[in-house]
VEXFINU-959396 format. One record per residue (C-alpha): x negated, y negated, z. Coordinates in steps of 0.05 Angstrom, whole numbers, plus 32768, in hexadecimal, padded with zeros to 4 digits. Example, Ala and Ser with C-alpha at 12.3 -4.5 7.8 and 13.67 -1.06 7.14 Angstrom:
2
     u     v     w
  7F0A  805A  809C
  7EEF  8015  808F
// end
This chain:
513
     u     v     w
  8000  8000  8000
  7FC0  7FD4  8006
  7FB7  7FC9  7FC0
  8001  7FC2  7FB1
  8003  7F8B  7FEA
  7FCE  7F6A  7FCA
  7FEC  7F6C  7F7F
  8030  7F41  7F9D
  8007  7F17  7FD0
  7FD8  7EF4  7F98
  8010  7ED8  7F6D
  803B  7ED2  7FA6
  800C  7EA0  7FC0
  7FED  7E82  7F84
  803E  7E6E  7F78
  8042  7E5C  7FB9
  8002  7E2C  7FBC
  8016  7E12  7F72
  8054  7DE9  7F9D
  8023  7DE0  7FD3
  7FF9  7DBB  7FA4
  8033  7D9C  7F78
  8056  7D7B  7FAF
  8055  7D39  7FD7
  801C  7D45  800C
  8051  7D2C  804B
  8071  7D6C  8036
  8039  7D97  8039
  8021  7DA8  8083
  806D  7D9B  80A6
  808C  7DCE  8075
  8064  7DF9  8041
  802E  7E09  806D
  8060  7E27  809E
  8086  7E50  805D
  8045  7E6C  8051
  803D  7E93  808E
  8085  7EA8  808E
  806F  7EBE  8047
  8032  7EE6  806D
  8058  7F04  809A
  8097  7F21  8062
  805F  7F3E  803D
  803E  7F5F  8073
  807E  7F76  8097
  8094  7F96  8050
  804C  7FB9  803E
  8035  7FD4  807E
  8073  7FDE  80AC
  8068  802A  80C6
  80B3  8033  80BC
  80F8  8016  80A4
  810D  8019  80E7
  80CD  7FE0  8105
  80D2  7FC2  80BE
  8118  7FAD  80D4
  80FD  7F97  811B
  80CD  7F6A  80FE
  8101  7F49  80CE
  8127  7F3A  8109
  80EF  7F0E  8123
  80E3  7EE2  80E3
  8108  7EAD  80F4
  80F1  7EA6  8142
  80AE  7EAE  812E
  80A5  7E7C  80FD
  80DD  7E45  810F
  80D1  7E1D  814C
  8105  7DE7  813F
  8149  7DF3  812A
  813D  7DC7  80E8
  810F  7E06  80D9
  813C  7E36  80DF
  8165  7E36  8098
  8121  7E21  806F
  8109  7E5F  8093
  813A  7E8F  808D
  814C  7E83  803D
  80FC  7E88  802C
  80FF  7ED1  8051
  8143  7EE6  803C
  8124  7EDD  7FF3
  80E5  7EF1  8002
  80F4  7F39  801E
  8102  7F7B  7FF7
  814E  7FA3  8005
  8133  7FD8  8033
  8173  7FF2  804F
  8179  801D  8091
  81BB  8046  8099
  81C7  804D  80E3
  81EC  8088  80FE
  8203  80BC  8135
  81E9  8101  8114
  820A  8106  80CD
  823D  80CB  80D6
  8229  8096  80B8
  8239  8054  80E4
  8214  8015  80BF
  81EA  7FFD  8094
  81B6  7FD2  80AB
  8189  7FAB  8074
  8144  7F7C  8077
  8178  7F45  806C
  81A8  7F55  80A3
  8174  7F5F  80D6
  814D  7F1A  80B7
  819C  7EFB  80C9
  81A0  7F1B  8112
  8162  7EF7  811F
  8171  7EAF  8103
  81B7  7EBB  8117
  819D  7EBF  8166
  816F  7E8C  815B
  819F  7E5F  8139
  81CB  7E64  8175
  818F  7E51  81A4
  8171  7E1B  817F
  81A8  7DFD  8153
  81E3  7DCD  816E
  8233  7DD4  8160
  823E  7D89  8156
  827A  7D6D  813D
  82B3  7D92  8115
  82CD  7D66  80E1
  82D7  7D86  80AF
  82F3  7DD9  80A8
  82F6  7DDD  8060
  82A8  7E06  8065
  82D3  7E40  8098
  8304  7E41  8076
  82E5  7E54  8031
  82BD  7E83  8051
  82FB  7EA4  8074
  830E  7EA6  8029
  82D8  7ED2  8016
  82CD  7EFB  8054
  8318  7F14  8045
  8312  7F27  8002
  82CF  7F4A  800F
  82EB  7F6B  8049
  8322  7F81  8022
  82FD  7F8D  7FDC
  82C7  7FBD  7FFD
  82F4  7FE9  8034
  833C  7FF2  8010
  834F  803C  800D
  8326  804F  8042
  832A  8058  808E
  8337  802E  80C8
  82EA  803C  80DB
  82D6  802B  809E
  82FD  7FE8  809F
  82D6  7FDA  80DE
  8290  7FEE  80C1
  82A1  7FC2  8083
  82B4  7F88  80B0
  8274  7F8F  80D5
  8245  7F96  809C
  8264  7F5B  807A
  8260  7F2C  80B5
  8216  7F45  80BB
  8203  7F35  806F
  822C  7EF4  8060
  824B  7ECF  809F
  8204  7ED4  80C5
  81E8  7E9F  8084
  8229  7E73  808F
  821E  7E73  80D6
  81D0  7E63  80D9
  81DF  7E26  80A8
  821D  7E0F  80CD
  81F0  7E13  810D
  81B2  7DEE  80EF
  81C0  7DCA  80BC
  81D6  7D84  80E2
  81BA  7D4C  80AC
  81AB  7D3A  8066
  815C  7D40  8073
  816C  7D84  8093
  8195  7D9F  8054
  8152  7D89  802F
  8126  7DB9  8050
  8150  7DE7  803F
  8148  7DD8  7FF9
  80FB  7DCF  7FFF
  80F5  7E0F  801D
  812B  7E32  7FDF
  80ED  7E0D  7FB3
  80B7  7E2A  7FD2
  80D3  7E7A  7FD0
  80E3  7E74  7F8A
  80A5  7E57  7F74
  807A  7E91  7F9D
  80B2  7EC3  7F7F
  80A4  7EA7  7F2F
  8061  7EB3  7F38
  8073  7F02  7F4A
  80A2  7EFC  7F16
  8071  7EE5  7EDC
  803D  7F20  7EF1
  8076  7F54  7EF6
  808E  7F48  7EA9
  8049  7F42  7E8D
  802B  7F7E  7EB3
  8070  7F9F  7EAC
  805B  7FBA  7EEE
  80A1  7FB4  7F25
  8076  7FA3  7F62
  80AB  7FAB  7F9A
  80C3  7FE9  7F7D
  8081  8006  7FA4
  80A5  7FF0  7FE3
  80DE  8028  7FD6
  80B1  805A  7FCA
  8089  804D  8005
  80BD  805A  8036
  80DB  8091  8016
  811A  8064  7FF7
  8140  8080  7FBC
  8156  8046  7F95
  8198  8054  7F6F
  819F  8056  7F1B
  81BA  800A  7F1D
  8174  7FFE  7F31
  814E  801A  7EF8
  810F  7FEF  7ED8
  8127  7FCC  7EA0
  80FE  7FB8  7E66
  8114  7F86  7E26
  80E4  7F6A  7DF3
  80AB  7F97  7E0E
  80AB  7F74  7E4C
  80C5  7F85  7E95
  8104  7F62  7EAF
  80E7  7F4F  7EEB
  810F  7F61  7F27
  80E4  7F46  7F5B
  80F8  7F54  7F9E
  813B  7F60  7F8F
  815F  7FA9  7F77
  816A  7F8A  7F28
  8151  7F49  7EFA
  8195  7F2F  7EFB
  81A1  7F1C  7F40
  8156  7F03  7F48
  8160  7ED3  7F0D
  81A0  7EB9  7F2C
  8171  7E9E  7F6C
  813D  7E8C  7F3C
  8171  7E62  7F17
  8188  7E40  7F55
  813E  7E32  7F71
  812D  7E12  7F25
  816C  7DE8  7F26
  8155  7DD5  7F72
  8117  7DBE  7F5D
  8135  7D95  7F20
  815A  7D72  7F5A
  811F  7D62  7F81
  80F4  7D2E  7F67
  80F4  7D0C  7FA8
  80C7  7D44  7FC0
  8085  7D36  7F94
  8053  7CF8  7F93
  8045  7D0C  7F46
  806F  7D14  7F09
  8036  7D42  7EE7
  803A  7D6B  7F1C
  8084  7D70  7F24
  807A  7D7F  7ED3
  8053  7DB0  7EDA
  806E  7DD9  7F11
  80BB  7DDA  7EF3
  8090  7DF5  7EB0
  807A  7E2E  7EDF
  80BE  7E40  7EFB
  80DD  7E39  7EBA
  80AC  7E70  7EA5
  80C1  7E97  7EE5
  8109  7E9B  7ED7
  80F3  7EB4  7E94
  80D7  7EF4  7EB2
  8120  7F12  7EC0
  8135  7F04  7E7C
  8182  7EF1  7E96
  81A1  7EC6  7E60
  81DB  7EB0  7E9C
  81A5  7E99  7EC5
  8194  7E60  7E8E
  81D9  7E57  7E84
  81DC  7E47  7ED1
  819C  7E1B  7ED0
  81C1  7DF0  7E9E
  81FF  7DE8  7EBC
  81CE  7DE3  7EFF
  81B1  7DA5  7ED9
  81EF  7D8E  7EBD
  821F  7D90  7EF8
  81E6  7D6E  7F21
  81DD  7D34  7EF1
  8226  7D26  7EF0
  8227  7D2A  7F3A
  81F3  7CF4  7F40
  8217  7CC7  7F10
  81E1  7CC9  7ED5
  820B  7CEE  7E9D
  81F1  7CC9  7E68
  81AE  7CED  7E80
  81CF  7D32  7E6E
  81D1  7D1D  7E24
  8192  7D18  7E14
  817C  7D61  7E33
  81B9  7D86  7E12
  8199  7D67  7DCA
  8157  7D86  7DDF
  8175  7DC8  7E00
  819D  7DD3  7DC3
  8162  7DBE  7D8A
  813D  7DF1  7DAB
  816F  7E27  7DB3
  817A  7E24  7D6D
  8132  7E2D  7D59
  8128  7E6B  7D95
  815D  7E85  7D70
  8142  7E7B  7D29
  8104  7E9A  7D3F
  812C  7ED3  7D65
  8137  7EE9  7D1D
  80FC  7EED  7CFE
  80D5  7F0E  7D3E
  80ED  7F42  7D65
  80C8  7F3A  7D97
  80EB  7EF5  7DA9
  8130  7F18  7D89
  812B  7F53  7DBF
  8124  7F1E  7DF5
  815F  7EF7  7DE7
  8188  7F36  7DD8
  8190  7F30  7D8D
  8177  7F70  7D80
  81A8  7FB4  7D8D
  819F  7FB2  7DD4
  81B9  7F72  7DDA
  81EF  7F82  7DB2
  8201  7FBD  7DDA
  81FE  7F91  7E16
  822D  7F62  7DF8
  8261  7F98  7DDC
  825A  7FB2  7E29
  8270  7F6E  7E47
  82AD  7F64  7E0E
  82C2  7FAE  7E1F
  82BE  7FA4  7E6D
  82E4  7F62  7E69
  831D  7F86  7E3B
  831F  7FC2  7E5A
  8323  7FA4  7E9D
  835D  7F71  7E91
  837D  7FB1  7E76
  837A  7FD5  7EBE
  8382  7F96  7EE6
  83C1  7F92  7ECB
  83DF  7FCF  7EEB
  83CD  7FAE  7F2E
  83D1  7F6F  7F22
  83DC  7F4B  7F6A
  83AE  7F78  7F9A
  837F  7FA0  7F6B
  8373  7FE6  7F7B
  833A  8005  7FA5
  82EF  800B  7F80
  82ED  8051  7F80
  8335  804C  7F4B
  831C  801B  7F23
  82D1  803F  7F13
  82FD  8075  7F06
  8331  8052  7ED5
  82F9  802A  7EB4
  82C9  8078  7EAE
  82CB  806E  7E64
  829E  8036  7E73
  8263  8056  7E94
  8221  8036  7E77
  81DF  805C  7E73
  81D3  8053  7EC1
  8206  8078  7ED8
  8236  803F  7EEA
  8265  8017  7EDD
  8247  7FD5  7ED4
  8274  7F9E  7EF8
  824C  7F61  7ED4
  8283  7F36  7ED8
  8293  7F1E  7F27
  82CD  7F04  7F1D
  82EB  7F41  7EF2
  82D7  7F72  7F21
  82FA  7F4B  7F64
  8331  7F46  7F3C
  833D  7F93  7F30
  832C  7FA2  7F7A
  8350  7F72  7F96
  837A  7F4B  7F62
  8392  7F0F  7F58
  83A0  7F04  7FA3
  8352  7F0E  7FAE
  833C  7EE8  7F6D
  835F  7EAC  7F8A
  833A  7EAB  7FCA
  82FC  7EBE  7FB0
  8303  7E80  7F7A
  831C  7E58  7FBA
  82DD  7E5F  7FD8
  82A7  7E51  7F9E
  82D2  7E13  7F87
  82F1  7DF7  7FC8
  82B5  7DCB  7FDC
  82A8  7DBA  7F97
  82D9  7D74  7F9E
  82B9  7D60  7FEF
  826E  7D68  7FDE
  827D  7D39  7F9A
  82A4  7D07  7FBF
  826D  7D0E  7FF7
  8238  7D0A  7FC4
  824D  7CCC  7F9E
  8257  7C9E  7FE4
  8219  7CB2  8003
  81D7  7C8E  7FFB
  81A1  7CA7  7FC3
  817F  7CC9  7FFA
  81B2  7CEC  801D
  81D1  7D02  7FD6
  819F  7D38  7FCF
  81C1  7D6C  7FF5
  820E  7D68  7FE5
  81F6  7D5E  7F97
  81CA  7DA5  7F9F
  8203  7DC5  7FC1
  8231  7DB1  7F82
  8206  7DC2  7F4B
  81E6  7E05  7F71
  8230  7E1E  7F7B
  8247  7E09  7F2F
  820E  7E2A  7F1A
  8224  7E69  7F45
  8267  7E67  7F31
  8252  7E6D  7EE4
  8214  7EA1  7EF0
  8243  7ED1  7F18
  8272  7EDF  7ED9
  8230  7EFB  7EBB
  8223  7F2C  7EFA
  823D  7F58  7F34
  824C  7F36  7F72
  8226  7F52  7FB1
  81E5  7F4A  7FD3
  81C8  7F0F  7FE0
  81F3  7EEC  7FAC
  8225  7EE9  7FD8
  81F2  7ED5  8012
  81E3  7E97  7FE6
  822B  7E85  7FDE
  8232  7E85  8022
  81FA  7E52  8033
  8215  7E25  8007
  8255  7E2C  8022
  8232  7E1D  8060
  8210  7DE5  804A
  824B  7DC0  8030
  8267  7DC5  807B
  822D  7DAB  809B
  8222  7D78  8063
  8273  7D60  8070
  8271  7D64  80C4
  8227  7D39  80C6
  8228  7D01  80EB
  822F  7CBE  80BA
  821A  7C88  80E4
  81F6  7C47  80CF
  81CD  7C53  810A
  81A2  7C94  80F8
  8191  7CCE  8125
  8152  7CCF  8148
  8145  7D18  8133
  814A  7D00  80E7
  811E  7CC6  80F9
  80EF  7CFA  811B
  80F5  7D33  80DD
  80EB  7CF3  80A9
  80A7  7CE9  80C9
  8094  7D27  80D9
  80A5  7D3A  8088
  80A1  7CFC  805F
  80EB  7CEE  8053
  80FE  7CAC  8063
  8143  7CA5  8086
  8176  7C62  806D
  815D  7C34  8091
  811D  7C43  80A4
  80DC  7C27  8094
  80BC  7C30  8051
  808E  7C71  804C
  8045  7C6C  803E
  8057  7CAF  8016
  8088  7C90  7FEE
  808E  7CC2  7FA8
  8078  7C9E  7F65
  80B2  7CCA  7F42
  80E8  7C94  7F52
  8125  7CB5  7F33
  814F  7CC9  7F76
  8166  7D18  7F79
// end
């Protein structure tokens, strides 16, 4: 496992000290310094745990370890959450099965505890955040444990409070200010840029570095996880099961970094470094998570109030899709990446035939769905190469499990705080717009990227942040008179709170985020 360590940590950190080195140097010790021992310690925990079992113990102390102050804590917590592999522990009295325990729920047990010693209630102003995730938590609930047992209801209810309320609670609990919604964001920068770097080595050596990790403690990976290859390069999975989900995060830590110019002294460096992430979201080869990037881009523009700013991008964006795709016909190299070969024809037919054939069932249970195990077995004539059905389409698949009833929350949820971080965004100051804008365009973005994959996982983890986020964004304090611990967090990182004293740091990139 030495050498295997070894082949991650190098591009790990080279990504990693690439936005050490891009960024504003106020930013550096306070925040990336600390990242890069939490990024340490994920590594080693992963490689040389002895056992699942002390793998999971040592997830549990991430957050406690490596966040003192409760500002920390998300920053902390959404770097590791990324940063770790799915090793999954099924706990159990003899042969019954009880729970499920993964890396990411014992990462959230940890923050979760340490949320609830360091972090502050404050105010309730605002319930639209609980009750969107109340939304969700329902039609997971009832997605995931219909047609089964009682027990089973109570396992499912468990599991899901352990893998998506924990990331709405630690967000809720932390997250009390603008400046501490952009940590978060700095710290969503920092993971992806460590993770592109992985990603870049894993296509060109077509070499699946975490896959290793299963291996090593005797984890057999299901077929959905098989290595996928197109254009003679590796779709790079990173630390996730499959490309797909990976380039969803990847497409939401580009799009954050489009959004942060506040956060670097230089615009060649701030160039240079989305050139490098650009090139990491490559390395899945996921055509929805470009999509998402540009509606990422878009939605955020429009948020911010500089649409004229999205016309001259969508001339670019569509001069050169024309001439990728020009060139996708003459080499097939290029044409195999962008799925204009067979493959990607076959992919396509798959989608239109999943999307038909699924209205088709839906329709027989229209208002409540029907439980998974009917629908895999309804839609058999659809079992791809894997061994599966392939639910690529979110909002397809919650509507055969749990129809329209479950659709409509589930929608709810992604688009409720949609219209309060806007209205939030557009009245608050150029600083303080950072955070609500990033929470619209990183849940737009979602909400189009999702209809290209299955729900689950840490996709769902992420929509729960930002659901998160949006509450603590709506309940902050908005006072003339700013907080002394924003006063305190703007010197200690080089943000500058309304009404505060110039900074010495003060970025030369002067377009606001």
């Amino acid at each position: 496992m030495l050498k295997l360590a070894i082949f991650v940590s190098v591009p790990f950190f080279l990504g990693l000290f690439a936005f050490y080195v891009a960024i504003s140097p106020s930013w550096r010790l306070p925040v990336v310094k600390r990242l890069a021992f939490v990024g340490a310690y994920c590594l080693g925990v992963t490689f040389f745990s002895p056992s699942v079992p002390i793998h999971l113990a040592l997830c549990s102390l991430t957050v406690p370890l490596f966040a003192h102050r409760r500002e920390e804590i998300p920053p902390v917590y959404l770097f590791a959450l990324l940063a770790l592999p799915s090793l999954q522990l099924t706990m159990g009295i003899g042969s019954i099965q009880l729970l499920p325990i993964t890396g990411f729920s014992a990462l959230g047990i940890g923050a979760l505890v340490w949320a609830t010693v360091k972090g502050e209630r404050g105010d309730t102003k605002s319930y639209l955040a609980g009750i969107c995730i109340a939304a969700l938590f329902c039609m997971i609930v009832f997605g995931a444990a219909r047609g089964t047992s009682a027990t089973n209801y109570l396992r499912v209810i468990v599991n899901t409070s352990l893998s998506f309320l924990m990331p709405f609670y630690i967000v809720r609990r932390c997250v009390k200010s603008p400046n501490d919604a952009r940590l978060l964001i700095v710290g969503l920068i920092a993971v992806t840029a460590a993770l592109s770097a992985v990603a870049i080595y894993e296509a060109k050596a077509a070499w699946p570095l975490f896959r290793g990790v299963y291996d090593h403690y005797g984890i057999t990976l299901s077929s959905g996880a098989s290595v996928k290859m197109r254009g003679g390069y590796l779709r790079s999975p990173g630390t996730f099961i499959e490309p797909t989900s990976f380039a969803l995060w990847l497409a939401i830590g580009t799009g954050a970094l489009l959004a942060a110019p506040w956060l670097f002294r230089s615009k060649l460096n701030y160039t240079l470094l989305r050139i490098f992430l650009l090139a990491g979201l490559f390395a899945p080869q996921s055509r929805g998570a470009f999509i998402g990037l540009i509606v990422f881009f878009a939605v955020h523009q429009l948020v911010n109030g500089r649409s004229v700013n999205v016309v001259k991008p969508a001339i670019f964006a569509g001069g050169a899709a024309l001439m990728f795709y020009c060139l996708a016909l003459f080499v097939p190299a290029i044409g195999n990446m962008v799925g204009l070969n067979s493959t990607g024809a076959i992919n396509r037919d798959y989608r239109q035939d999943l999307f038909s054939r699924g209205i088709e069932e839906a329709k027989h249970h229209l208002i409540l769905g029907t439980d998974y195990g009917s629908v895999t077995y309804a839609l058999r004539d659809l079992v791809q190469g894997e061994g599966i059905v392939d639910f690529v389409n979110s909002y397809l698949s919650t509507l055969l499990v749990t129809g329209l009833v479950g659709l409509f929350l589930f929608v709810f949820a992604l688009f409720a705080p949609l219209p309060a971080m806007y209205r939030l965004a557009r009245s608050s100051s150029a600083q303080d717009r950072a955070a609500p804008a990033f929470v619209v365009a990183a849940l737009g973005s979602i909400i189009v990227m999702i209809a290209f994959t299955a729900l689950g996982g840490r996709t769902i983890s992420g929509i729960c942040i930002l659901i998160g986020l949006s509450g603590s964004l709506l309940n902050a304090r908005r006072s003339p008179v700013v907080r002394s611990d924003e006063r305190t967090l703007g010197r200690r990182a080089g943000v500058v709170p309304i009404g505060g004293p110039p900074s010495p740091d003060k970025p030369i990139v002067h377009h606001t985020a």
